[in-house]
C-alpha positions, 0 to 999 in steps of 0.5 A: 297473148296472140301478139308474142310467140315468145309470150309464155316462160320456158321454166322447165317442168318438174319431172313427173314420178312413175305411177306408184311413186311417192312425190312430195311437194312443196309449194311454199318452202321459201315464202309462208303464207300471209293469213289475214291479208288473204282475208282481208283482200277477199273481204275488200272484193266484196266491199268494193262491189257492194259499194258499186251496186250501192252507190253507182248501180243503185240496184235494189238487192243492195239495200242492205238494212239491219232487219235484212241482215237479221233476216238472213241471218235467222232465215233459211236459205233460197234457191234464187231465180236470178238471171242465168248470166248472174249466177253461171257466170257472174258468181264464179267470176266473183268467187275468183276474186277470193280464191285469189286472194288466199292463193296470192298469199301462199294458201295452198288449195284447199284453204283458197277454197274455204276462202272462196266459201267464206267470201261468198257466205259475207257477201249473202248474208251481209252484201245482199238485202235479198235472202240468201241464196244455196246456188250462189253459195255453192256456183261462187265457191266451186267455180272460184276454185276452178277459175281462180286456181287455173288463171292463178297458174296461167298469171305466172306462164304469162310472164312476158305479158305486158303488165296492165294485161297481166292485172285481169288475168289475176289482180292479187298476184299481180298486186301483193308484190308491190306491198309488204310481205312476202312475195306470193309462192309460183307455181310448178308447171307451164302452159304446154299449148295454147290456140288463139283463133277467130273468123266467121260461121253462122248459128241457128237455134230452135226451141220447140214443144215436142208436144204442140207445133209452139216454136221458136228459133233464129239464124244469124251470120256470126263471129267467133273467138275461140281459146284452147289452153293446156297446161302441162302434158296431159299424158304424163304429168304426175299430180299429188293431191298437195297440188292440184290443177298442176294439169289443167285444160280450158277451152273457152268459145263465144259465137256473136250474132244477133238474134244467135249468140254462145258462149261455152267455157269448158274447164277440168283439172286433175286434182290427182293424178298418176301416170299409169302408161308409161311406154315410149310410144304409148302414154297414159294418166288416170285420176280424179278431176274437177270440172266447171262448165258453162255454156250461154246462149240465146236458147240453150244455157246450162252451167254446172261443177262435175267430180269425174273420174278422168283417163287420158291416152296417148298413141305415138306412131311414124305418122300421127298420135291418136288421143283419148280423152275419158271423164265420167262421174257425179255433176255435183251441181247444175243449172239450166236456164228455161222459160215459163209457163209453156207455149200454148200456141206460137206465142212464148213467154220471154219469162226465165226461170232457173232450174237446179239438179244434181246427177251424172255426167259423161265427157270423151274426145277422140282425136287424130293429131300432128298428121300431115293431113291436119288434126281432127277431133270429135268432143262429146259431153253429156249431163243428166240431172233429177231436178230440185224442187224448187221455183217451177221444178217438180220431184221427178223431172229431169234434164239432159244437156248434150253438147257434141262438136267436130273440129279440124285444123290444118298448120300453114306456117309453125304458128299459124293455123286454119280451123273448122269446127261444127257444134251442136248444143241440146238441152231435153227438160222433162216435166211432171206437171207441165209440157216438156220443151226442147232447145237446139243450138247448132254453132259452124265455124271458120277461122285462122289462129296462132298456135303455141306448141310445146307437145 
């Protein structure tokens, strides 16, 4: 995608109604929808991994046996404690796959979802010798949905991208055409920016009890890539709930370093939405949005789908735009990843454990764009959650996870940038029963990238 300035279509935008208006739309009024392949593809993903943990891993959850299957089939579900990275990260990417795999074969939306549930319910029942697990259930199939139905829409914005790329992007819709049957449905809608940065920054960390002088930290000289997409106007495009993510965002940053590294994807996508601001030179749209998010580090991890109200501003005037964008609502599922038991001294103990809750989150960005000056942006995410009793959780404890960055690019030609950006991430976990622990991750970046601007 860095390669090409001419890398995505120029298919024009479906014009969006003004707020009120009713818009119909119809995604597969020429192709319909090819049920039981769409099965069949999601089932063959989970056959072909099983076989790969199986056979070549030879890992120990694979050995599935009849009594492991009646096991879970008659047993109740477990709130796992697998590695932070499996769950936050592995299970969504699985549940890409068979969300794919029915929006390949013109299912809508919703029926992707139910796919990506059902994939995932096989595989736990049937594809693990472990008990089945609730937070892989609900990670595969909420994350499947918004991964799955974002690069679904970015495979058919990257038509001049050379084809093997294309396959990682979303390998059903790069497969099912060469198959027989109708050919998959594309999706109305382009991408409307892209940013492709990297360079060089440092990362420091720093997990300590507030209570005792027990802590633990790292520096590290590092470097970064750094992916900012934005599909459709955010300002303006009208999204029925028969088509959603027909505006989505999705940052994607991962800092390398040793002892320091980070990985943070930020994800949301208006499943409905209506433009409520409509002047020439102000522009507003307001609606309700899905949201997963994950952020992977060497201290501080944390992953979880929200269901916020969003509203998102814009003010044109001679000389700049200002921009305000506002998420707020129920973190439908989180996790956090911590250790146990506490430091009783300096000494940690490198055991992880997984926590799991639900409760409230708070997103909001405020940036000053196209002035001569360069664009600054300042970010803020913040997530509350009562933990689940589970594993080493407690009723009544508590985490809060805050991540708040600075970011500032400056154009030097019409698709090159210099960028600069300062995050901090912190993660609060409050116990009943044990000492409370506190975890710091501060990320400075300095780059250059490509730009794709359609604004």
């Amino acid at each position: 995608m860095i390669a090409s300035p001419t890398v995505f279509s120029e298919d024009s935008q479906e014009e969006s109604p003004a707020a009120g208006e009713t818009a119909v739309f119809s995604e597969d009024a020429l192709n319909g929808r090819n049920i039981i392949l769409g099965f069949v593809e999601s089932q063959l993903t989970n056959g072909l991994l099983f076989v790969v943990n199986r056979f070549i891993a030879q890992t120990e959850f694979s050995g599935v046996t009849l009594d492991s299957i009646k096991t879970n089939l008659t047993s109740p579900w477990q709130w796992d404690q697998s590695l932070f990275r499996t769950n936050q990260l592995g299970h969504p990417y699985q549940g890409v796959f068979y969300y794919q795999a029915g929006r390949a074969n013109n299912w809508n939306f919703y029926e992707s979802a139910v796919n990506a549930a059902l994939g995932s319910v096989v595989w736990e029942v049937f594809c693990e010798r472990s008990r089945s697990s609730i937070n892989d259930l609900i990670i595969t199939t909420t994350g499947g949905v918004v991964f799955g139905e974002a690069l679904h829409r970015l495979y058919y914005s990257a038509e001049k991208v050379p084809a093997p790329l294309r396959f990682f992007i979303s390998p059903f819709d790069f497969l099912n055409p060469y198959l027989p049957g109708e050919r998959t449905n594309k999706p109305s809608g382009e991408l409307w920016a892209l940013d492709a940065t990297a360079g060089i920054g440092f990362g420091q960390t720093d997990r300590n009890n507030p209570d005792t002088k027990g802590s633990r930290g790292g520096f590290s000289v590092t470097g970064f890539l750094a992916l900012d997409m934005v599909y459709n106007d955010p300002f303006t495009t009208y999204v029925p709930f028969s088509d959603p993510f027909r505006h989505f965002e999705m940052t994607i940053a991962a800092d390398i370093g040793y002892p320091v590294y980070q990985l943070s994807i930020f994800t949301e996508g208006f499943l409905f939405a209506v433009p409520v601001i409509t002047g020439e030179r102000s522009k507003g749209n307001a609606g309700l949005s899905l949201h997963y998010d994950c952020v992977l580090g060497d201290t501080v991890s944390f992953g979880g789908t929200s269901l916020d109200f969003g509203f998102k501003f814009r003010q044109i005037t001679n000389v700049l735009n200002f921009d305000l964008k506002l998420h707020a609502g129920w973190l439908m599922f989180a996790s956090a990843n911590t250790y146990y038991p506490e430091p009783a001294s300096d000494n940690w103990s490198d055991e992880q454990i997984q926590l799991y809750g639900t409760g409230a989150n708070v997103k909001f960005s405020v940036g000053i764009t196209e002035s001569r000056a360069g664009n600054f942006l300042l970010i803020s995410s913040l997530y509350f959650m009562p933990l689940i009793p589970a594993g080493h959780s407690d009723s009544g404890d508590l985490l809060f996870f805050w991540q708040a960055g600075f970011y500032y690019d400056l154009s030097i030609t019409e698709n090159i940038i210099l960028t600069f950006a300062n995050v901090h991430s912190f993660s609060y976990e409050v116990f009943a029963s044990r000492k409370d622990i506190l975890e710091r991750s501060s990320v400075i970046r300095l780059g250059v990238g490509y730009r794709l601007d359609k604004k």
